[in-house]
SETI-17564 format. One record per residue: residue number from 1; x, y, z of N, C-alpha, C, O in turn. Coordinates in steps of 0.02 Angstrom, whole numbers, always signed. Layout:
<rs>
+-----+--------+--------+--------+--------+--------+--------+--------+--------+--------+--------+--------+--------+
|   i |    npx |    npy |    npz |   capx |   capy |   capz |    cpx |    cpy |    cpz |    opx |    opy |    opz |
+-----+--------+--------+--------+--------+--------+--------+--------+--------+--------+--------+--------+--------+
| NUM |      X |      Y |      Z |      X |      Y |      Z |      X |      Y |      Z |      X |      Y |      Z |
...
+-----+--------+--------+--------+--------+--------+--------+--------+--------+--------+--------+--------+--------+
</rs>
This chain:
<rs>
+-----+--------+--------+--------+--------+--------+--------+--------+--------+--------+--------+--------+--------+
|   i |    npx |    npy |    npz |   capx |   capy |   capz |    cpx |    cpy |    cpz |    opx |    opy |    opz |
+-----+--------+--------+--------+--------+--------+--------+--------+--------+--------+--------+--------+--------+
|   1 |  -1515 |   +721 |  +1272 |  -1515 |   +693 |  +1204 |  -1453 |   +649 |  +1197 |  -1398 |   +667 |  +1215 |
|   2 |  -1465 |   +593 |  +1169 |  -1404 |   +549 |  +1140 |  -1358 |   +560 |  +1085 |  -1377 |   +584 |  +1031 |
|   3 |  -1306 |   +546 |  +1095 |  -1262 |   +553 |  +1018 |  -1278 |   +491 |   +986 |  -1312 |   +447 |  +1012 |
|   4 |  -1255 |   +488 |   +935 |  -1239 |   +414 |   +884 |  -1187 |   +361 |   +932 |  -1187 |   +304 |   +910 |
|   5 |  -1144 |   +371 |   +991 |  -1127 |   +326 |  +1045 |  -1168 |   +307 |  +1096 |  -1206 |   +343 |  +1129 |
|   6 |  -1157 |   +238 |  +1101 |  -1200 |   +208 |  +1148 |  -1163 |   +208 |  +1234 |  -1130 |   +168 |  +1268 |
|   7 |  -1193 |   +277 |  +1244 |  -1161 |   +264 |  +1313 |  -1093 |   +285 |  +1329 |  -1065 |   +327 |  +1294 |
|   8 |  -1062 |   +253 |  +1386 |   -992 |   +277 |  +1411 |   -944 |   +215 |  +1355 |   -897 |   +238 |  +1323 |
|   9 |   -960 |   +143 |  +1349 |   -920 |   +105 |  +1309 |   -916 |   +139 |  +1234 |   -863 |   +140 |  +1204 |
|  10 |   -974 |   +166 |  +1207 |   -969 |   +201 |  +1151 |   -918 |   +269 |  +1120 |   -893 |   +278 |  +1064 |
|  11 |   -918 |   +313 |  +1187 |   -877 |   +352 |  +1177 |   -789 |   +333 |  +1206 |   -738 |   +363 |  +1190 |
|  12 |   -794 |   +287 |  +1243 |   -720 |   +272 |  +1211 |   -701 |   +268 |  +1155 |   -658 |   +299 |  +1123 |
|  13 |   -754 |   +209 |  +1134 |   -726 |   +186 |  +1075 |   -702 |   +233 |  +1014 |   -659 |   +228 |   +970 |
|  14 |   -748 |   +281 |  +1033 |   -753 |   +348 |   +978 |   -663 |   +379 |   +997 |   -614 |   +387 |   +961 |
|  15 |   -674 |   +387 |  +1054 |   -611 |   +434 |  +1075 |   -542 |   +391 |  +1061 |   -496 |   +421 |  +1035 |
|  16 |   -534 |   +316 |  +1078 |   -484 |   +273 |  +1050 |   -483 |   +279 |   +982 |   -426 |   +286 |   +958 |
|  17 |   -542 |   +279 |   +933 |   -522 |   +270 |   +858 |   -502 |   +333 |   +838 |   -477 |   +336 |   +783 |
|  18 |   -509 |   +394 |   +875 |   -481 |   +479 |   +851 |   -412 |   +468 |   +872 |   -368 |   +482 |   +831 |
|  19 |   -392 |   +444 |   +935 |   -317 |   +449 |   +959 |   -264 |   +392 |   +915 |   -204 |   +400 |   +907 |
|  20 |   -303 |   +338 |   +891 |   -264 |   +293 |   +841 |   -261 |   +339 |   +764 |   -212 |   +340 |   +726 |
|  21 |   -332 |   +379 |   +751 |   -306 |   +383 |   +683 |   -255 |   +456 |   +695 |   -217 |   +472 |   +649 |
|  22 |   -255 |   +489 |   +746 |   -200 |   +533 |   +765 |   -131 |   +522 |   +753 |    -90 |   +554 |   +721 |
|  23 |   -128 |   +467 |   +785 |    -66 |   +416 |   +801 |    -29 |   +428 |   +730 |    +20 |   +461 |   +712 |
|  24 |    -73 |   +386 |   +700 |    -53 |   +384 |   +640 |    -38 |   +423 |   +598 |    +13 |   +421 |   +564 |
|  25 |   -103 |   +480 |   +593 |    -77 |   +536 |   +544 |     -9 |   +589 |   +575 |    +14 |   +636 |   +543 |
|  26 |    +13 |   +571 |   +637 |    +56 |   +621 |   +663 |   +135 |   +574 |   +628 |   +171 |   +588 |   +581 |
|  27 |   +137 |   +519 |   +674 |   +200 |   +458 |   +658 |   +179 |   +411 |   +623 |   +164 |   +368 |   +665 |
|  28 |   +165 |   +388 |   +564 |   +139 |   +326 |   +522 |   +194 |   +293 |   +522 |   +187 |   +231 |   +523 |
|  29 |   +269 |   +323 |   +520 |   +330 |   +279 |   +512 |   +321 |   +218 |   +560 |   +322 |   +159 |   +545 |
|  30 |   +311 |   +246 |   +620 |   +313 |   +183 |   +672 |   +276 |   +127 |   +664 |   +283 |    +76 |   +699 |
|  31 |   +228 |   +133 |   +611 |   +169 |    +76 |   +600 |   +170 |    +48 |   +533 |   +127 |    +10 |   +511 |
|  32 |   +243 |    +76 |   +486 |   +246 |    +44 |   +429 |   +209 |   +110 |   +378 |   +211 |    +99 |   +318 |
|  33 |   +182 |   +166 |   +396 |   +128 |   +185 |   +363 |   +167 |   +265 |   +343 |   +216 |   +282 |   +377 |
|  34 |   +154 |   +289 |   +314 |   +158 |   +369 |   +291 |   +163 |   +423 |   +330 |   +106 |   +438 |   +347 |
|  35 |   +201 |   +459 |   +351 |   +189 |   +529 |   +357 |   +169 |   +584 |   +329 |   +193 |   +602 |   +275 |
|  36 |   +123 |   +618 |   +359 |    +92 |   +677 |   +308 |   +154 |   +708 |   +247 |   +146 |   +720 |   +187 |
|  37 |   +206 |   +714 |   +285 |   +244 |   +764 |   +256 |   +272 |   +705 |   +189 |   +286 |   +723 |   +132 |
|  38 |   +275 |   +629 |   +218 |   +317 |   +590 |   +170 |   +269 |   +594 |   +113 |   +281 |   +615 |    +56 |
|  39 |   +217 |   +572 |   +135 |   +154 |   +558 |    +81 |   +153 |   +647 |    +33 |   +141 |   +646 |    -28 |
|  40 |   +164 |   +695 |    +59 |   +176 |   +749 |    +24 |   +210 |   +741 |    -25 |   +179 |   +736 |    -78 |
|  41 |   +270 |   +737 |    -27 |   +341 |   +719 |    -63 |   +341 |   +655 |   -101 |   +388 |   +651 |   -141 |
|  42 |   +283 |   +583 |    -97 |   +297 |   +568 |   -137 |   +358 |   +517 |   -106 |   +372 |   +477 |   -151 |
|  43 |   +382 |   +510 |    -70 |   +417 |   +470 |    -29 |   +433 |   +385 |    -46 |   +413 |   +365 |     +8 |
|  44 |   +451 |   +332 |    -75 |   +453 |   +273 |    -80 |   +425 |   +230 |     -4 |   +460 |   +236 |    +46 |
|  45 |   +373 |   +195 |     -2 |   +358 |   +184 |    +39 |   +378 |   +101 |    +47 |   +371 |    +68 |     -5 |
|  46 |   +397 |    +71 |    +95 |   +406 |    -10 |    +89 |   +383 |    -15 |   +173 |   +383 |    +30 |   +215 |
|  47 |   +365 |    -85 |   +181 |   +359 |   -103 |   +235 |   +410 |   -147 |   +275 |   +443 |   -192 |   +250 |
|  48 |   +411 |   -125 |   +343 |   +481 |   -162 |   +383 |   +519 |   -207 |   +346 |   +578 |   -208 |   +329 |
|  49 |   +460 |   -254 |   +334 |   +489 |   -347 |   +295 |   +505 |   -333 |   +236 |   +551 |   -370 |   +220 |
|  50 |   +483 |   -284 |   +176 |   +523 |   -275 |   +113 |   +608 |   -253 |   +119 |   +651 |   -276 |    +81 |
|  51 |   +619 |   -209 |   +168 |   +679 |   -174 |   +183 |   +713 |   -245 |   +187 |   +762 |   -256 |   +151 |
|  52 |   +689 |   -296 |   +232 |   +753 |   -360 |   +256 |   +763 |   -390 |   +212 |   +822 |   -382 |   +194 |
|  53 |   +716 |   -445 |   +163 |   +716 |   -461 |   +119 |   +739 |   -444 |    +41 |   +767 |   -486 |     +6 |
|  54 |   +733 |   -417 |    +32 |   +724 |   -363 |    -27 |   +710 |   -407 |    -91 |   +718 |   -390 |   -150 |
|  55 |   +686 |   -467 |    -68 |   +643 |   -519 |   -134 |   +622 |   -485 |   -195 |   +622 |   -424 |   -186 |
|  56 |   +607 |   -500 |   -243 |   +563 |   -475 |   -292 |   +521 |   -514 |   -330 |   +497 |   -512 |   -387 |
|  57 |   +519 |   -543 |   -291 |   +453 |   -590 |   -343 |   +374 |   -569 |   -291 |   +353 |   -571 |   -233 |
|  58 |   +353 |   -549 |   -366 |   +265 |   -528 |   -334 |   +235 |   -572 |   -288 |   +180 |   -556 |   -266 |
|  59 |   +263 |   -628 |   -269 |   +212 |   -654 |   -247 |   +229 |   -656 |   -171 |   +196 |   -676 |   -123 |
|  60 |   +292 |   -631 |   -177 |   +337 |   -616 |    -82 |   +322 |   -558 |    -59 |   +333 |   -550 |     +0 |
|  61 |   +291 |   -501 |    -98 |   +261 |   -455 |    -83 |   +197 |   -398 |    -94 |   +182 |   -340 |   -108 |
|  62 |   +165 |   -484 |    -69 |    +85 |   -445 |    -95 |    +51 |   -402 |    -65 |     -9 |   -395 |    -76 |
|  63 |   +103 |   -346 |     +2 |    +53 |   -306 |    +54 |   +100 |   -237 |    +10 |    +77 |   -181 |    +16 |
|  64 |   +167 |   -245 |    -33 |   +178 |   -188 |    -44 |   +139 |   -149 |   -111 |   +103 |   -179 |   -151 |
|  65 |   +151 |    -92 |   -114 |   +110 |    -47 |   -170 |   +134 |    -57 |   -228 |   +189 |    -84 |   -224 |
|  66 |   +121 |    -48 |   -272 |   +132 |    -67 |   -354 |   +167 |    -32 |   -377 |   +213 |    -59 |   -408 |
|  67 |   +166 |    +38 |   -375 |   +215 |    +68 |   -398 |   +287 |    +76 |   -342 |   +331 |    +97 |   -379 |
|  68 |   +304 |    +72 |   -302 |   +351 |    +42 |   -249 |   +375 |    -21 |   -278 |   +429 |    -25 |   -307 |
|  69 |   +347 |    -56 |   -274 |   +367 |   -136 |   -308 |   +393 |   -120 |   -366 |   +445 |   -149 |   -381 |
|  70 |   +369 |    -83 |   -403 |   +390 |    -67 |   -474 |   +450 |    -12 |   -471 |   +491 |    -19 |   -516 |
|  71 |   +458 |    +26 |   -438 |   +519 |    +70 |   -428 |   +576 |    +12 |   -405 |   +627 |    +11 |   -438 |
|  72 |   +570 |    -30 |   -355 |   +620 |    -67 |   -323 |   +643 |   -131 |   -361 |   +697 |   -155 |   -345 |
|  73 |   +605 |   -164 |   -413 |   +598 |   -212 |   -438 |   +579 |   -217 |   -519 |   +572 |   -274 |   -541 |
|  74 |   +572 |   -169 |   -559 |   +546 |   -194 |   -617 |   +593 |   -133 |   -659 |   +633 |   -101 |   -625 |
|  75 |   +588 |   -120 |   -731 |   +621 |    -98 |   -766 |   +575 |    -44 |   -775 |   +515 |    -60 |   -780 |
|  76 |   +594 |    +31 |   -778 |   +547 |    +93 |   -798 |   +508 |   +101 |   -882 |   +468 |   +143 |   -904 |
|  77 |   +541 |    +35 |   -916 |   +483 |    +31 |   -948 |   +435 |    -12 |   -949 |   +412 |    -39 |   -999 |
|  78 |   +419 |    -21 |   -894 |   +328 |    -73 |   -864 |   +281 |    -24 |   -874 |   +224 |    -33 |   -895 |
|  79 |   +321 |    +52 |   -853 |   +265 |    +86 |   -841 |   +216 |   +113 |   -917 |   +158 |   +133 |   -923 |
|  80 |   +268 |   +102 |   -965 |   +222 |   +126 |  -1000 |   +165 |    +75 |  -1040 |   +150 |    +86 |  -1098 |
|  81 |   +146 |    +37 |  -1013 |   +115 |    -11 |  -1038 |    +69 |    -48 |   -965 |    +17 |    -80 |   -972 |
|  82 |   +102 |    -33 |   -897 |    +39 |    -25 |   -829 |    -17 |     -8 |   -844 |    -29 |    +31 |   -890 |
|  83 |    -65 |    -39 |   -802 |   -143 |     -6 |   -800 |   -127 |    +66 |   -754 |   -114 |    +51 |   -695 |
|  84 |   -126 |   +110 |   -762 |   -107 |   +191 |   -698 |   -166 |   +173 |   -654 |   -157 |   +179 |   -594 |
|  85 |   -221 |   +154 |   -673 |   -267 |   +161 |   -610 |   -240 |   +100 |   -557 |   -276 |    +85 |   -510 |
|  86 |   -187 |    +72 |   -566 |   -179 |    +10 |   -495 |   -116 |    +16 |   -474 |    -88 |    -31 |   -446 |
|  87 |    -68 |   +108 |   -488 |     +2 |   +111 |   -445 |    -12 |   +112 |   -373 |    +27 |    +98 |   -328 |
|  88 |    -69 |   +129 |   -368 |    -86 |   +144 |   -283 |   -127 |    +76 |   -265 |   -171 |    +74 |   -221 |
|  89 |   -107 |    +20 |   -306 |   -156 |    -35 |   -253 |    -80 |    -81 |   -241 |    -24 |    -72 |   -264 |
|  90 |   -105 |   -127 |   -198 |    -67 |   -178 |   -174 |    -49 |   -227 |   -216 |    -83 |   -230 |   -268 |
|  91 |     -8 |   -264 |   -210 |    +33 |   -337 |   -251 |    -48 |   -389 |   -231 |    -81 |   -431 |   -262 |
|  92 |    -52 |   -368 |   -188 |   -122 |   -448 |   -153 |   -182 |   -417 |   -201 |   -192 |   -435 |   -259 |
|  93 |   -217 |   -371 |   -166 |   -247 |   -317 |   -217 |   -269 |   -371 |   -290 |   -310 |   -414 |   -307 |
|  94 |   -201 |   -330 |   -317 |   -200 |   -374 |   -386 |   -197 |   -430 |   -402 |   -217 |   -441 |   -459 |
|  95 |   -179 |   -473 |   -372 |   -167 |   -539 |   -377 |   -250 |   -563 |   -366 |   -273 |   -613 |   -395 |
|  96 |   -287 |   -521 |   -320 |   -364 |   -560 |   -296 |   -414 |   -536 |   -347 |   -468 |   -559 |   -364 |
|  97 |   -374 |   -469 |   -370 |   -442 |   -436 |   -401 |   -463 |   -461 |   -463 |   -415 |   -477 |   -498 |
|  98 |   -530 |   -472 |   -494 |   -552 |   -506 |   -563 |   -559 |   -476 |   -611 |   -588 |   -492 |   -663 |
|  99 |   -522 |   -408 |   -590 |   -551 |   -357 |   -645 |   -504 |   -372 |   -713 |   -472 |   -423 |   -704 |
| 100 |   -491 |   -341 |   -778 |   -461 |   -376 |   -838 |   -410 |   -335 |   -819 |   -359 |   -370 |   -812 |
| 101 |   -396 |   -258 |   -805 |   -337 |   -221 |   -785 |   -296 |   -253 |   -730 |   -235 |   -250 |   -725 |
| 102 |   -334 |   -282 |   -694 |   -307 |   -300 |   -643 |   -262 |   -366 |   -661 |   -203 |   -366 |   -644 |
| 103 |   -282 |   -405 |   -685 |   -268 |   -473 |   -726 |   -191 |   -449 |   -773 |   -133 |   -469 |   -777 |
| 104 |   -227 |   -404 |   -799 |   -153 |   -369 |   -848 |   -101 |   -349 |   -787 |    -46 |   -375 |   -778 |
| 105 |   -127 |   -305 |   -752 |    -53 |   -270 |   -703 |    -21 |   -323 |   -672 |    +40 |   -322 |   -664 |
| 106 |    -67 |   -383 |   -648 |    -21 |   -448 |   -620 |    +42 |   -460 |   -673 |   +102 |   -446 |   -670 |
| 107 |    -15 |   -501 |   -738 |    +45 |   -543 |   -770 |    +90 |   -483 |   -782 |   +145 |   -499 |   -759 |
| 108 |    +93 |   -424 |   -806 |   +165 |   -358 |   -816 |   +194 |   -379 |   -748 |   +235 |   -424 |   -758 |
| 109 |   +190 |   -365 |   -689 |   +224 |   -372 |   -619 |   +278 |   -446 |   -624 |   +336 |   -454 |   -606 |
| 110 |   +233 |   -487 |   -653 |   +271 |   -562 |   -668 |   +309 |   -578 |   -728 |   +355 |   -619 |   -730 |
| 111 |   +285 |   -541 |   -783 |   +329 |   -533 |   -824 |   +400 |   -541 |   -843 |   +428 |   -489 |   -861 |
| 112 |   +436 |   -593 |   -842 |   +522 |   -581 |   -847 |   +543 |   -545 |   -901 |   +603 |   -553 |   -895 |
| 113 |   +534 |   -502 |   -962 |   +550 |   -451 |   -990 |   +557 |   -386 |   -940 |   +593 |   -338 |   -953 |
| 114 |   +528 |   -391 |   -898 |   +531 |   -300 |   -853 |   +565 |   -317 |   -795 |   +561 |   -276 |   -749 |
| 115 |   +592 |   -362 |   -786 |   +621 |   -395 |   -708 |   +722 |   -357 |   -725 |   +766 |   -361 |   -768 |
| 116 |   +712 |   -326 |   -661 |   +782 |   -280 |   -662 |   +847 |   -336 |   -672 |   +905 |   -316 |   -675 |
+-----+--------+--------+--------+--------+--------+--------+--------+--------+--------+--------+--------+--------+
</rs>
């Protein structure tokens, strides 16, 4: 009987995408990405290029997370007036998305009243 892989190329592929998402869920630091334990805690997450830079204009960092961007860059009272459903999306995210929340969490991000 066959699995859902086609063959010997199939189950690599299977076995490469288990050992990458391993990879990851064991060391995410090395890839820019989370550790179980960080992601536990809640951890500030930035990527390599935010650390060098440390820019703040939304539009230099549209791969980082919103609320990150907003901890490192905006005034703690954005938040009370943020859409909450888009701390966990991206600066690009928002900038592409058409939704009206989405539209709102941009212009707040750009906002010069909340700019540290």
């Amino acid at each position: 009987m066959r699995t859902h892989h086609h063959g010997r190329r199939g189950a690599v592929r299977a076995l490469v995408t288990r050992c990458v998402l391993a990879a990851v869920l064991a060391g995410g630091a090395t890839a820019g990405l989370p550790t179980a334990a960080e992601a536990a805690t809640g951890a500030v997450l930035l990527a390599p290029e935010h650390r060098l830079g440390d820019a703040c204009a939304a539009n230099d960092n549209l791969g980082e997370i919103a609320t990150n961007f907003i901890s490192r860059c905006r005034k703690g009272s954005i938040r009370s007036v943020f859409p909450g459903q888009h701390y966990g999306d991206t600066l690009g995210y928002l900038k592409g998305c058409r939704l009206s929340t989405c539209n709102t969490a941009w212009k707040l991000l750009n906002d010069n009243r909340f700019k540290k």
